[in-house]
N, C-alpha and C positions, 0 to 999 in steps of 0.2 A: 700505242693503243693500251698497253699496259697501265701506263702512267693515267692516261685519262680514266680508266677504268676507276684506278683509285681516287683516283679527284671526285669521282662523283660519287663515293662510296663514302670517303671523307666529308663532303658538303651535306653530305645524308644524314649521318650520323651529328654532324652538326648541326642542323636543323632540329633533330629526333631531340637532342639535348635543349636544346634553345625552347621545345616547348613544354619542359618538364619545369615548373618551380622552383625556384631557387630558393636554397634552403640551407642557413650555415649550421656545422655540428653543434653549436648552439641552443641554437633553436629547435635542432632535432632533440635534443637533451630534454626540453621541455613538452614536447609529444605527452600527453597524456599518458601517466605510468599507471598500469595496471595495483591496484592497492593489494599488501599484502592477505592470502588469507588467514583466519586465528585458529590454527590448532582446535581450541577448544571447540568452536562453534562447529567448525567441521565435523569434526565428532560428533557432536549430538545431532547436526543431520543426518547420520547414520541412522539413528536410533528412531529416527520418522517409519510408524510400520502401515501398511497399506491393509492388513491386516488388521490391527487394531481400528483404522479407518471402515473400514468393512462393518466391521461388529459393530463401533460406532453408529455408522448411519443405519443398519439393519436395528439397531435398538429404536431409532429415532421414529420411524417408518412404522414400526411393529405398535406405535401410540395410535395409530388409525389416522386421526386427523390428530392436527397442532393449527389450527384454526384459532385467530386470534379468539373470537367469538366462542369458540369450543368448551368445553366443561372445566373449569376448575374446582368442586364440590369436592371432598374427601372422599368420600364413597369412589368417585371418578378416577380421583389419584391414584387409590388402592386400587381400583383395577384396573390400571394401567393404561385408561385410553383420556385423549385431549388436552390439551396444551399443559393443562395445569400438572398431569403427569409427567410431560416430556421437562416441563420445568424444572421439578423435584429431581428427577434424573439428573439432569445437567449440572445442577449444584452438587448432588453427594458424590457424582464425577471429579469437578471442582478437587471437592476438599477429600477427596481419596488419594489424589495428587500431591495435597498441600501435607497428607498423612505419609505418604511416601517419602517428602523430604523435611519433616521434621519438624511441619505449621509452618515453611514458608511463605505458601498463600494464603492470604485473607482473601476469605470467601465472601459475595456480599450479593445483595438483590438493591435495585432499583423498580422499584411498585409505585404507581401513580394510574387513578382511576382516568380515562380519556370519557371527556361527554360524547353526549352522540352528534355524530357527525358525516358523511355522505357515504362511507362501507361501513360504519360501525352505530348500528339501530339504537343504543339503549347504552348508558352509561355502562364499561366497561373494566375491566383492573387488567394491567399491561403491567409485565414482569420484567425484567431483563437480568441476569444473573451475569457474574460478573466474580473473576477471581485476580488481586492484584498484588505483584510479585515486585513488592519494594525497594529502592535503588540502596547500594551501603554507603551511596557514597554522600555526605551530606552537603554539599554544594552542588550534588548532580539530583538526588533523590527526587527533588520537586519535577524536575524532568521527564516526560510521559512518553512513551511510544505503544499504541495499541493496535490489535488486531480483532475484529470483527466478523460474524456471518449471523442471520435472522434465523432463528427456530421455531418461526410459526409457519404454518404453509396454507394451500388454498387448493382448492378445485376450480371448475370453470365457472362456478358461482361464488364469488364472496361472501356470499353471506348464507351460503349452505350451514350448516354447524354438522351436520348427521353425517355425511356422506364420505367418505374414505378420500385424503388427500396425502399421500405420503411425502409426497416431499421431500423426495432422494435427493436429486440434482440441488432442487430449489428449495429449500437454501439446507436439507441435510449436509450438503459437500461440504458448503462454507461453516456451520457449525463443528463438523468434525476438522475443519482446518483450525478451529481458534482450540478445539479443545486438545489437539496432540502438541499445538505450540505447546499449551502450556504443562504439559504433558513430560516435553523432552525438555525444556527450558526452566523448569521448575527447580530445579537441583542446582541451576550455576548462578553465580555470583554475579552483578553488573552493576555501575556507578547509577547509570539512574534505573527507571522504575517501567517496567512493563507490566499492561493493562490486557488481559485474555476476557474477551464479551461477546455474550451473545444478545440479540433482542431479540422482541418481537413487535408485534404492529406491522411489518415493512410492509405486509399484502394487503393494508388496511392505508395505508398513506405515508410511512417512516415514520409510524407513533414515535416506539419505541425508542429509537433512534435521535428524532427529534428529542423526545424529552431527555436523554441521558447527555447528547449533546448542550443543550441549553443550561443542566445543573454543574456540567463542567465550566462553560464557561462564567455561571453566574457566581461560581465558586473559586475562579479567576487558574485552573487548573492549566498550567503549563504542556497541553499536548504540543506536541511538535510531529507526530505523524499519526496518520489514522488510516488502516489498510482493511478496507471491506474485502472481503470474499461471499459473492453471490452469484452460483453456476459455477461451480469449476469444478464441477463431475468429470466432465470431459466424455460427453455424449456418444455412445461408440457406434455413431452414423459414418458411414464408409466415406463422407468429407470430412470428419473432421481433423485435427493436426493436434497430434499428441505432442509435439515437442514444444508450443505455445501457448502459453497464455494472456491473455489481449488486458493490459495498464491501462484505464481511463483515465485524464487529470484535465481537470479545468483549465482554462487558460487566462481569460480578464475574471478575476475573483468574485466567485457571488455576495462577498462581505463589503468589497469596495466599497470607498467614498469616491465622493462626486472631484475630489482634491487627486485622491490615488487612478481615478479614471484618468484623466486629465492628463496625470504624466504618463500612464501609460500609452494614452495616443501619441502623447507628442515625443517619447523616447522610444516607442514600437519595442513595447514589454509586455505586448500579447500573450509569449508565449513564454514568460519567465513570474507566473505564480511559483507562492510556495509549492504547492500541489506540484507543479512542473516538477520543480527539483527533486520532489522524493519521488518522482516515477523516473526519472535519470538516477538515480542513485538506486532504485529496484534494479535498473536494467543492469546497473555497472555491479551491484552484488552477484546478480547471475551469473555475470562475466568470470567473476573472483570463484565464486564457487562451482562454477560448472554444472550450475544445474539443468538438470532432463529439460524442465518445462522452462522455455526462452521467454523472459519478457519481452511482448512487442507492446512499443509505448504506441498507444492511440492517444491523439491530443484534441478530445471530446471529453466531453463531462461527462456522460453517458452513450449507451447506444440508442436510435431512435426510438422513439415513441415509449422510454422505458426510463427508469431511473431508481436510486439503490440508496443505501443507507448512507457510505461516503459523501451523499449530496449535505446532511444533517449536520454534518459535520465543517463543509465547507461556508456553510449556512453561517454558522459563529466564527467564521475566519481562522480556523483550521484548517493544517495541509490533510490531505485524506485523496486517496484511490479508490479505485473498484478493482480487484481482479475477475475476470470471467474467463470462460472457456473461449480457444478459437473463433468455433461454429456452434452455434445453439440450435439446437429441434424443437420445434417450437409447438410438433406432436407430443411430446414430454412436457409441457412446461402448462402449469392453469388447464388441466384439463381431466374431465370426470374418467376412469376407469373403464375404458373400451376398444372392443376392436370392429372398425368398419373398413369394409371395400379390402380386406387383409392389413390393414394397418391398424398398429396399437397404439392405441394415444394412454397414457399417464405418464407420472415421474416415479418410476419404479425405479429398485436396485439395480434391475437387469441391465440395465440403459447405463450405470457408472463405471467407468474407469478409476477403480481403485487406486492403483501405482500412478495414477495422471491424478488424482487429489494431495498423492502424499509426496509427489513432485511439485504441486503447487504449495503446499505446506513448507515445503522445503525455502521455498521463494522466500515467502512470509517470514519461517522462522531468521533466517539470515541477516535477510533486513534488520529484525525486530531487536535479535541480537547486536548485529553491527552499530546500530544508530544507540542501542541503550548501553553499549561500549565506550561508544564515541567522548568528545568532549561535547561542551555546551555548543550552539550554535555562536559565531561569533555577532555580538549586539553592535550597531549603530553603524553600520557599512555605510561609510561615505563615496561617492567621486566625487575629490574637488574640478567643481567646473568654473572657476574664477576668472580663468583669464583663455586666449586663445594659444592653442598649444598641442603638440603632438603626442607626449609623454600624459600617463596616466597616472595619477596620485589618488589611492585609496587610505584611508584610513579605520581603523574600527578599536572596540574595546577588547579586552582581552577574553578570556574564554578561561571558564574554571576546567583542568584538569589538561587543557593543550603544551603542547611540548611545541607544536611548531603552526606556521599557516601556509595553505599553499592559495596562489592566487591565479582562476582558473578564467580560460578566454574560448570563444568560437566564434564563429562568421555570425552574424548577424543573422542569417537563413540558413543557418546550420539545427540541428536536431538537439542533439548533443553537444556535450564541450570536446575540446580539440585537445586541448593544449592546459598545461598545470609548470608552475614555478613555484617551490619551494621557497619562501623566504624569511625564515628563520621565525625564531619568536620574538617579534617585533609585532608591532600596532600600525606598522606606516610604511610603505611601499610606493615607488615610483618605477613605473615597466620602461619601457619603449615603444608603446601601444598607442597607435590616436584612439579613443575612446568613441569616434565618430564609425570606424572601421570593425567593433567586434561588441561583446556582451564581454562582461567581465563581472566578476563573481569572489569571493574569498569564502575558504572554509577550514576549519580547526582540524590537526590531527596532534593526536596523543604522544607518548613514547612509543607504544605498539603496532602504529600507525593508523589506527582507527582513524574513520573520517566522520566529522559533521555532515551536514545536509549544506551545500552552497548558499549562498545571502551573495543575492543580488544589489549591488551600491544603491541607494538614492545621491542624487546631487547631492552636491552641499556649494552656494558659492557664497 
């Protein structure tokens, strides 16, 4: 009785085994490693204040309206109410920063009149201010990673000019997220070049937005990441979830050709935009730094019936996100100053989560650091697909400033990537991979182990 007892305790256990995956130390070796984090960056998210956030958007607010449409007249300026005010602000903000470390920032405005067109009556002047914090390194400098939020706002009419729209949530949050980036990041040193911006127009159609995007790319400007923040107050409605913030990223690229469609249906690379990859690489930064606010990737371009500046940007075939809050109140958001049936509707202060902005900033900053850290992206990822075969052969060009590459894999209907192998610094690589079975990916890391952003192979046969 004994004896059988354990036979069938033994057949148990073997069974229990038999349907766990088999897995040699190997390949556990290659498990996706956690990247190291930098000291330095760490540090300066410390110096993120939810306070200074505060004052911030209480300064923004205290303009009345930031109405694209709203007053920019001198007289207006001086007394402090209407966009053209909130503008002025934002720049000698700017360069009070770039005074603190020494004229690090070049301070700078992009101004272009918009005609009129279906929210905006009557030719207009659209601002966007703008401070940029130069890379030293001069084979990375051309190199861009920027951070974004709109400083114009609205009521429940667009095209009110008079009427009080503060504009806490929407988009003061995301403005005081681009300005304490650059705020705490302003003093350190990075190979390439980050880009601190705010627009305006976004309540108007992505003037703003639109246009700054279209002169970078007509000016052939090397962005590799563009991180909107719009909403990420963090609404203090008893649903909402403090410790989230919801990553938008496109999936089939709004810039496509009718060629890169094509192989995207037929290699099912829906879900491997650039865009993809730097909201995986948000996610795995929060990982490294432990921050409060968790990115959750959503893999939408937007939320319904709504769309942000990031899209501007995707526009010209640029990677670019949105961060937003969880949950949005939608009582807060585009709506005149009132209270009916007991409920308040505006985007006032009251309504933000201070330390939930400056844990979204933290996201941001991280990112904005790690990627302007990094090396180059690696140029010309191949898979040779030449012949029929189970092993996988990538190749690519080198990468200014890389010490090593690691070559990164997951399920085909996985999220994320799984799995990373270091393979020295070399240009060419052959796995043990059928390339029919996973996604595979290569990305540059430094001597400090900074990471690029993943490049996904094209063929090559």
């Amino acid at each position: 009785m004994f004896y059988a007892r354990i036979s069938r305790i033994v057949a148990l256990l073997a069974a229990l085994l038999a349907s766990v995956p088999y897995r040699t130390f190997a390949q556990a070796d290659r498990l996706q490693p956690k990247p190291p984090a930098d000291p330095q960056i760490a540090a300066a998210l410390t110096q993120i204040s939810a306070q200074r956030i505060q004052a911030n958007i209480e300064k923004l607010v205290s303009f009345q309206t930031r109405l694209t449409l709203s007053a920019q007249d001198p007289d207006s300026i001086k007394a402090g109410h209407g966009i053209g005010a909130a503008r002025e602000w934002i720049k000698a903000e700017f360069e009070s920063y770039s005074r603190a470390c020494g004229g690090c920032l070049e301070v700078k405005t992009d101004s272009f009149t918009e005609n009129p067109a279906d929210r905006i009556p009557k030719p207009t002047v659209i601002t966007n201010v703008y401070a940029v914090l130069k890379g030293t390194d001069p084979d990375n400098a051309k190199r861009i990673v920027l951070v974004t939020g709109h400083y114009d706002s609205r009521n429940s009419d667009t095209l009110d000019l008079s009427g009080n729209a503060p504009g806490a949530n929407d988009d003061g949050s995301g403005t005081a997220v681009s300005l304490e980036c650059a705020r705490v990041l302003s003093p350190m040193k990075f190979p390439a070049t980050i880009i601190f911006l705010t627009v305006a127009g976004e309540e108007q159609g992505l003037n703003g937005s639109q246009h700054f995007a279209k002169m970078a790319k007509d000016q052939g400007w090397d962005i590799e990441a563009a991180l909107n923040n719009d909403i990420v107050g963090g609404d203090r409605s008893p649903q909402q979830d403090p410790g989230i913030v919801r990553v938008f990223s496109e999936g089939v690229p709004l810039a496509a050709t009718e060629a890169e469609l094509r192989r995207v249906r037929n290699l099912g690379g829906e879900s491997d935009s650039a865009s993809r990859q730097l909201a995986r690489y948000i996610a795995e930064v929060g990982r490294t730094y432990q921050t409060a606010a968790k990115p959750l990737l959503v893999f939408r371009l937007d939320r319904y019936l709504r769309g942000g500046d990031h899209i501007s940007f995707n526009q010209q075939g640029y990677a670019a996100v949105r961060f937003t809050e969880y949950r949005e109140d939608y009582n807060h958001q585009h709506q005149n100053l009132r209270t009916e049936n007991g409920i308040e509707y505006g985007d006032v202060p009251k309504f933000v989560n201070f330390e939930y902005v400056a844990n979204v900033a933290r996201v941001n900053a991280a990112t904005l650091a790690s990627l302007a850290s990094a090396p180059a992206l690696p140029a010309k990822v191949h898979l040779q697909t030449k012949g029929l075969e189970n092993d996988s052969t990538l190749t690519w060009e080198a990468s200014p400033g890389a010490a090593s590459y690691d070559v990164l894999w997951r399920g085909t209907a996985s999220p994320e990537w799984e799995h990373a192998q270091t393979v020295g610094n070399v240009t060419r690589a052959t796995l043990p991979l059928s390339k029919d079975n996973v996604i595979l990916a290569v990305r540059a890391v430094d001597a400090a182990g900074h990471r690029s952003l993943p490049v996904v192979p094209q063929p090559e046969r």
